[in-house]
C-alpha positions as CSV (number, residue, x, y, z in Angstrom):
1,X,-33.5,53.3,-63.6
2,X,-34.7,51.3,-60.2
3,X,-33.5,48.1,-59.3
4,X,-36.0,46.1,-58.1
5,X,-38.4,46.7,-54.8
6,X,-39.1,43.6,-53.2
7,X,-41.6,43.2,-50.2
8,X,-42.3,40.0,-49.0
9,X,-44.3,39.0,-45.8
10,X,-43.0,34.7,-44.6
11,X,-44.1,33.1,-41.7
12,X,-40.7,33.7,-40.3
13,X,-40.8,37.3,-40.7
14,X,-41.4,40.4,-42.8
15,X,-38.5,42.3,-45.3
16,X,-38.7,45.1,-47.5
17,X,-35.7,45.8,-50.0
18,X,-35.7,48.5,-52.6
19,X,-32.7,50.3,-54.2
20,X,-33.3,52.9,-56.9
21,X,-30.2,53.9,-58.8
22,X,-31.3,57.5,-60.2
23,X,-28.5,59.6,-62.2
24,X,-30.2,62.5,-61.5
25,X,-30.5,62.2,-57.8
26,X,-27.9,64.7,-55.8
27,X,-27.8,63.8,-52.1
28,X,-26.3,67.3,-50.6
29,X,-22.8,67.2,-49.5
30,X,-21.8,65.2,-46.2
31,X,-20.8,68.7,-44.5
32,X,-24.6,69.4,-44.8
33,X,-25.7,66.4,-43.3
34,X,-26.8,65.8,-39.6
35,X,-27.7,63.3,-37.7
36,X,-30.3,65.8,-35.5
37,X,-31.9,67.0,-39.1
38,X,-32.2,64.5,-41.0
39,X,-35.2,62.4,-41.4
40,X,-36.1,59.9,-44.4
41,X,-39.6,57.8,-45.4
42,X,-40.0,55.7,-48.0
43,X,-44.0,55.6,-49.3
44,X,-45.1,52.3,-51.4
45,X,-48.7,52.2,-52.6
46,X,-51.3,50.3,-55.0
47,X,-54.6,50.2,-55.6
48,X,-56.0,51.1,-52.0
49,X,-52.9,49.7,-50.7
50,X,-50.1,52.1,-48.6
51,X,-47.0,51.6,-46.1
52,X,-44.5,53.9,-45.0
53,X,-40.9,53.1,-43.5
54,X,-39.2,55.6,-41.4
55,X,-35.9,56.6,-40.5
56,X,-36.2,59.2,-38.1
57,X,-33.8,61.9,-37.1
58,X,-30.9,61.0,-34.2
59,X,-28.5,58.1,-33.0
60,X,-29.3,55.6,-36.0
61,X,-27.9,58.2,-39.1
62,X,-24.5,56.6,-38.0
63,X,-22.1,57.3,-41.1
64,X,-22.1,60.5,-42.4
65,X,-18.9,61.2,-44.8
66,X,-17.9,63.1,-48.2
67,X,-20.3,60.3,-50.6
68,X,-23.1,58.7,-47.9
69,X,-25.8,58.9,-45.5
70,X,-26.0,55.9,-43.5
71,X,-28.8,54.8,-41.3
72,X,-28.3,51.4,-39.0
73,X,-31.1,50.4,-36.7
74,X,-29.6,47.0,-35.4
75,X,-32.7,47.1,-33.1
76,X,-35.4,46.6,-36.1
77,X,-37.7,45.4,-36.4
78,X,-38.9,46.6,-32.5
79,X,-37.3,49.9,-32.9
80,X,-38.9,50.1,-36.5
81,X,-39.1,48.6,-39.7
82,X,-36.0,49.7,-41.4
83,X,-32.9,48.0,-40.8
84,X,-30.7,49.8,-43.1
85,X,-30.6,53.3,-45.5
86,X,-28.2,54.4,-47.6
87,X,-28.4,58.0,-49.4
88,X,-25.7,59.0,-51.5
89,X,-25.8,60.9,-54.8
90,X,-27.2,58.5,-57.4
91,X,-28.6,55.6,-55.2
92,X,-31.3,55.6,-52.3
93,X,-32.0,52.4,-50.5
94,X,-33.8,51.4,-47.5
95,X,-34.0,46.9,-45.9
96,X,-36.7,47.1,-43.5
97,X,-37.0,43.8,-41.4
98,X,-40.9,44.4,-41.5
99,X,-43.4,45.4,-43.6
100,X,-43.5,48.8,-42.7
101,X,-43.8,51.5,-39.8
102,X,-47.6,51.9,-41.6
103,X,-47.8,47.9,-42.6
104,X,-47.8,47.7,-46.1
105,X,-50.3,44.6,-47.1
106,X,-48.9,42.7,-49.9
107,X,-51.5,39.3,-49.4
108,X,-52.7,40.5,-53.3
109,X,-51.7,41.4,-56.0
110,X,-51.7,44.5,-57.8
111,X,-54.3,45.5,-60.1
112,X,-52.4,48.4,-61.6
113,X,-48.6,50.3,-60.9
114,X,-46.7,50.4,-57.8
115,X,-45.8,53.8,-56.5
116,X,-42.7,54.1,-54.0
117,X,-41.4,57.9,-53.0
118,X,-38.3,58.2,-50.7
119,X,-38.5,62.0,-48.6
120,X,-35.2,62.7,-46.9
121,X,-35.7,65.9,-45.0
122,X,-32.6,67.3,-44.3
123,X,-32.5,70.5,-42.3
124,X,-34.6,73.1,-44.4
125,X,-33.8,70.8,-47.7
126,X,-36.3,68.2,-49.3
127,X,-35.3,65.5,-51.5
128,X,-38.2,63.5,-53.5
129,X,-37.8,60.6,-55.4
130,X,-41.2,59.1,-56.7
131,X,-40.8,56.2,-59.2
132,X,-44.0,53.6,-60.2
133,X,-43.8,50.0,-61.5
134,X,-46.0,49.2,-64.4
135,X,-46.1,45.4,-63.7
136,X,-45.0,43.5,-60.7
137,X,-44.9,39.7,-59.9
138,X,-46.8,38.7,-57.1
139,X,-46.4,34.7,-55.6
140,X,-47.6,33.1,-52.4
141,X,-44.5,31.3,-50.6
142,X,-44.1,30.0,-47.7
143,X,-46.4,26.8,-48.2
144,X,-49.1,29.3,-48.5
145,X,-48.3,31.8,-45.2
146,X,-47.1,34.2,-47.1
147,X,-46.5,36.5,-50.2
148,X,-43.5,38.1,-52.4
149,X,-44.0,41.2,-54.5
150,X,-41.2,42.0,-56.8
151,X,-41.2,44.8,-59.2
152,X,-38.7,45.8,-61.6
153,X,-37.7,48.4,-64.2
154,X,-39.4,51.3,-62.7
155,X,-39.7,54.6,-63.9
156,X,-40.4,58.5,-62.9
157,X,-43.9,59.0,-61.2
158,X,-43.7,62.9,-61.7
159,X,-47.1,63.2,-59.8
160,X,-45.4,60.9,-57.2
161,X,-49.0,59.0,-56.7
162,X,-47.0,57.3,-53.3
163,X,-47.4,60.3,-51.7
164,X,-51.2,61.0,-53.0
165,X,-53.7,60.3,-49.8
C-alpha cells in the first residue's frame, strides 16, 4: 500500500511529500549501509510529464543504524530538492522543498496514472520500488499561482513506467 504522494508548486515555494509503506520492501541491514555508497532517486511521471529528486552519496546520509537510512539536507532547497529520506525495511519516503532536481511540472492535470520509482543504490545492491496511481486530484491554490497533486492508494507498477524514457 502507498500513502499518498503529494506535489504541490505555491507562490511561496515548491514541496514534494510521498511515503510508500511496502511489506515487501527489505532495506539491507544498517552494517551494509554507507554513507560513501549509497545514492537514492525518486522518479515521478505522467503523461509527457517527469521529475527526479536526488539524494546523492556523502555527508547528508546522516543516520545510519540497525532499522534506517536517513538523509538530512538542511541546505534544500539550494543544495537540492530533497529535504529529507528515510529508508528502512517496509517504508521509503523522501520531502523535497522543490519540485525536483529534474522539475517536475504539476500546472495540469493528469490524463492517465502517476508513476513514482524510488532507486537506492547501495554499494553493488539495487533496490527498486515502482508504484502508479490510477487517479489523482489535481486543484489550483494559491489564488490561482499554483497547483496541488495528490494521489492516493497506489499500487505495484511492475514495468515501473517512472523509470521508462
Amino acid at each position: 500500500m502507498s500513502r499518498p504522494m503529494s506535489p504541490c508548486r505555491r507562490r511561496t515555494g515548491a514541496v514534494l511529500s510521498f511515503a510508500a509503506a511496502l511489506a515487501f520492501f527489505a532495506a539491507p541491514a544498517a552494517a551494509q549501509f554507507d554513507s560513501a555508497q549509497i545514492d537514492a532517486k525518486m522518479h515521478v511521471a505522467f503523461d509527457a510529464v517527469d521529475g527526479r529528486f536526488d539524494m546523492p552519496q556523502g555527508a547528508n546520509w546522516v543516520a545510519n543504524s540497525a532499522t534506517v537510512a536517513r538523509y538530512v539536507n538542511s541546505a534544500a532547497p539550494t543544495a537540492g530538492s530533497v529535504k529529507v529520506g528515510v529508508i528502512k525495511t517496509g517504508l521509503v519516503k523522501t520531502v523535497a522543498k522543490s519540485l525536483g532536481d529534474l522539475p517536475l511540472d504539476v500546472s495540469q492535470a493528469p490524463t492517465g496514472p502517476v508513476y513514482v520509482a524510488s532507486t537506492v543504490v547501495n554499494g553493488s545492491q539495487t533496490l527498486l520500488h515502482c508504484v502508479q496511481f490510477a487517479t489523482c486530484m489535481h486543484k489550483t491554490i494559491a489564488a490561482g499561482t499554483g497547483y496541488r497533486l495528490v494521489c492516493k492508494d497506489g499500487t505495484g507498477d511492475a514495468t515501473c513506467h517512472a523509470l521508462v524514457p
